[in-house]
C-alpha positions as CSV (number, residue, x, y, z in Angstrom):
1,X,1.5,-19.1,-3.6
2,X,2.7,-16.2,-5.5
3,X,1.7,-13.8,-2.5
4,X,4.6,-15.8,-0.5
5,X,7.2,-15.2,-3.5
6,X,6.1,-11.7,-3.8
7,X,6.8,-11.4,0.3
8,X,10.4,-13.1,0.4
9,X,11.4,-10.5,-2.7
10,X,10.2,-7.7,-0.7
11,X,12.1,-8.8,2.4
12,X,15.2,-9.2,0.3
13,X,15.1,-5.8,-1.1
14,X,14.4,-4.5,2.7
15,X,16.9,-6.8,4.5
16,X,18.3,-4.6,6.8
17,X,15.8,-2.6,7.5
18,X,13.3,-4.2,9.3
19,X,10.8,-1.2,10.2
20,X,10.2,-1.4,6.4
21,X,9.1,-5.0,6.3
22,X,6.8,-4.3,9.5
23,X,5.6,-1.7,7.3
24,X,4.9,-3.5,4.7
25,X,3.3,-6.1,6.0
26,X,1.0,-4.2,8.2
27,X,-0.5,-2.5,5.5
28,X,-0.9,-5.9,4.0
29,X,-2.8,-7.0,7.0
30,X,-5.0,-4.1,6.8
31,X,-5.5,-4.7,2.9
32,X,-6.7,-7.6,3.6
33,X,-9.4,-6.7,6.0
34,X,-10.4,-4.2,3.1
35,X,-10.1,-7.0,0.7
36,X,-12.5,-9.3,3.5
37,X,-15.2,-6.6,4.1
38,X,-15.3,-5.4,0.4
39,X,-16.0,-9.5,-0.6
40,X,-12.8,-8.8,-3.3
41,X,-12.8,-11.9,-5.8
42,X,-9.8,-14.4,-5.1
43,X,-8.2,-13.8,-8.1
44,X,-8.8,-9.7,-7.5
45,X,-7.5,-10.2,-3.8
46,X,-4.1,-12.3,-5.2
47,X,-3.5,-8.8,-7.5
48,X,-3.8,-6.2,-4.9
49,X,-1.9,-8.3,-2.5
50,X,1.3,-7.9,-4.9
51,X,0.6,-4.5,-5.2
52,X,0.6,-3.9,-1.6
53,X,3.5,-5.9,-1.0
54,X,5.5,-3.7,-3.8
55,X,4.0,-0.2,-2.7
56,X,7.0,0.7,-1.1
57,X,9.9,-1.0,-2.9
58,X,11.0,2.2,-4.8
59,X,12.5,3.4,-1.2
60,X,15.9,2.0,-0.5
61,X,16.5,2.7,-4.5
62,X,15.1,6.2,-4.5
63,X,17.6,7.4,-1.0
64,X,20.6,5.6,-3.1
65,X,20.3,7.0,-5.9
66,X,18.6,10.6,-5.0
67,X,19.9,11.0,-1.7
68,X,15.7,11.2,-0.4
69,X,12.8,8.4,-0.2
70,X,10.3,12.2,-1.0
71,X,7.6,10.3,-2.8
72,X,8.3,11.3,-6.0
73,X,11.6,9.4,-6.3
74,X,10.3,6.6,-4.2
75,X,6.9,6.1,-6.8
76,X,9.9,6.5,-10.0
77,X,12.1,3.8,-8.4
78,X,9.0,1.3,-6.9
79,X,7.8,1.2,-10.4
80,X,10.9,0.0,-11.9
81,X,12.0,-2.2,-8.9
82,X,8.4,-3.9,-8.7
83,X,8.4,-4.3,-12.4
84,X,11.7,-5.6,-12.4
85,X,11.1,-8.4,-9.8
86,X,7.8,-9.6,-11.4
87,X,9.9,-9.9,-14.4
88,X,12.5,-11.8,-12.7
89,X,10.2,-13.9,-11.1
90,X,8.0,-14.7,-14.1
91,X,4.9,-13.5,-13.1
92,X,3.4,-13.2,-16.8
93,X,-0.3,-13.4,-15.6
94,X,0.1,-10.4,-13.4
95,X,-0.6,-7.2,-15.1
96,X,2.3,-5.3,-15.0
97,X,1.3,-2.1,-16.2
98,X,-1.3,-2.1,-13.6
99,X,1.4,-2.7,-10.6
100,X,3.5,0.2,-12.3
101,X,0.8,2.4,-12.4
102,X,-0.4,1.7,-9.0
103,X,3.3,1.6,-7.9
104,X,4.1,4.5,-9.1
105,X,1.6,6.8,-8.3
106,X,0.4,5.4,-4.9
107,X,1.6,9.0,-3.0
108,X,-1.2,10.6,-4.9
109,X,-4.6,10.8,-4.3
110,X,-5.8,11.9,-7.6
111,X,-4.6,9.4,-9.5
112,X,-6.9,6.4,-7.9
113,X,-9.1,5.1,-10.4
114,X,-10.1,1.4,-9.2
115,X,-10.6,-0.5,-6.0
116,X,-7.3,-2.3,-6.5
117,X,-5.9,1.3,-6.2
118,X,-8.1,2.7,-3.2
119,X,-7.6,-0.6,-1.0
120,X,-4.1,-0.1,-1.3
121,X,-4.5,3.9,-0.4
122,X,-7.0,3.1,2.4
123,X,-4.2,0.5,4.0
124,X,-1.6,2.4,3.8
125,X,-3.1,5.7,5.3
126,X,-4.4,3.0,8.1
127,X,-1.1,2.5,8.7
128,X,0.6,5.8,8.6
129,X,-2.1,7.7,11.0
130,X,-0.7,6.8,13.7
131,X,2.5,8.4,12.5
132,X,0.7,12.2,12.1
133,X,0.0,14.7,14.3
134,X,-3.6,14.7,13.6
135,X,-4.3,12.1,16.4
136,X,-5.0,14.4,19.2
137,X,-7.5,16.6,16.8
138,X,-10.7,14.3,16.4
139,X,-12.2,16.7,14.0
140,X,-9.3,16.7,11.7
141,X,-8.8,12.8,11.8
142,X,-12.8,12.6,10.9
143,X,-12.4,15.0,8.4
144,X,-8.6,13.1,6.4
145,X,-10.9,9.8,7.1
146,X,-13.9,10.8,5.6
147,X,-11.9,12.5,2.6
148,X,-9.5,9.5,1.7
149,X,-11.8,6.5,2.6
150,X,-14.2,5.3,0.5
151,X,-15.3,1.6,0.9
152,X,-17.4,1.2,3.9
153,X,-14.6,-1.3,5.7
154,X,-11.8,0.9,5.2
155,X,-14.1,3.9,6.6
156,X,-15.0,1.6,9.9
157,X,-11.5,0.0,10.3
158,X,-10.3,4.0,10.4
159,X,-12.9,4.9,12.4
160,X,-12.9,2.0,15.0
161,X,-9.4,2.2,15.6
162,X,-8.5,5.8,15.8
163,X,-12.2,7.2,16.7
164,X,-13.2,4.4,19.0
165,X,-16.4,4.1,17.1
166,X,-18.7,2.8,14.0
167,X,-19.5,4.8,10.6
């Protein structure tokens, strides 16, 4: 499965660094989910798997080479990187524009413009929540979910798990 091949390059490019990985795939799992509720088509769910999977591979490249993993330098160097190993690994059904754009812009918001995109946003912010500060302030956490989710799972997943309730 492609998926798999697209995981082991990942963990190559992060060996070492292990919080990445987790990371990595913990957003997966939650892109998933998404993908579950949302009833994503196989062949649509195999897509934004990669692009998960590659969301973040820019980092380690972007603190080499800029001395910072600031999102601009990590979405410069993930596009290349991820474009780079679907190359390598021959992946000529996978649109590669479409990973480099997501890739490459996946730090900002304004530039989603497809569910591919959003699912990956919506898993990702799952993810990092419970890294901000916002946690202890229920009305701000309502208000950054209700302003960055939009597919009714991704909403509920945010919701149920760092609200305690149902949208």
């Amino acid at each position: 499965m492609l998926r798999d091949r697209v995981i082991d390059e990942m963990e190559k490019v992060f060996e070492g660094f292990p919080r990445r990985i987790s990371h990595t795939l913990n957003v997966l799992e939650y892109a998933d989910q998404i993908m579950e509720g949302e009833r994503v088509s196989t062949e649509q769910r195999e897509f934004i798997s990669i692009v998960v999977i590659l969301h973040d591979i820019g980092v380690i490249e972007a603190e080499r080479k800029h001395g910072s993993s600031a999102a601009p330098y990590q979405e410069e160097e993930g596009a290349r990187v991820a474009t780079e190993i679907l190359e390598r690994m021959g992946c000529g059904q996978i649109d590669n524009e479409r990973v480099r754009f997501i890739v490459g812009n996946h730090h900002t918001s304004s530039k989603i413009d497809g569910l591919d995109f959003q699912i990956l946003w919506e898993a990702d912010l799952l993810e990092n929540l419970k890294a901000r500060d916002i946690l202890d302030d229920e009305d701000e956490l309502k208000r950054v979910i209700d302003e960055n989710f939009t597919t009714p799972t991704g909403k509920n997943l945010a919701y149920r798990k760092y609200l305690s309730k149902s949208v």
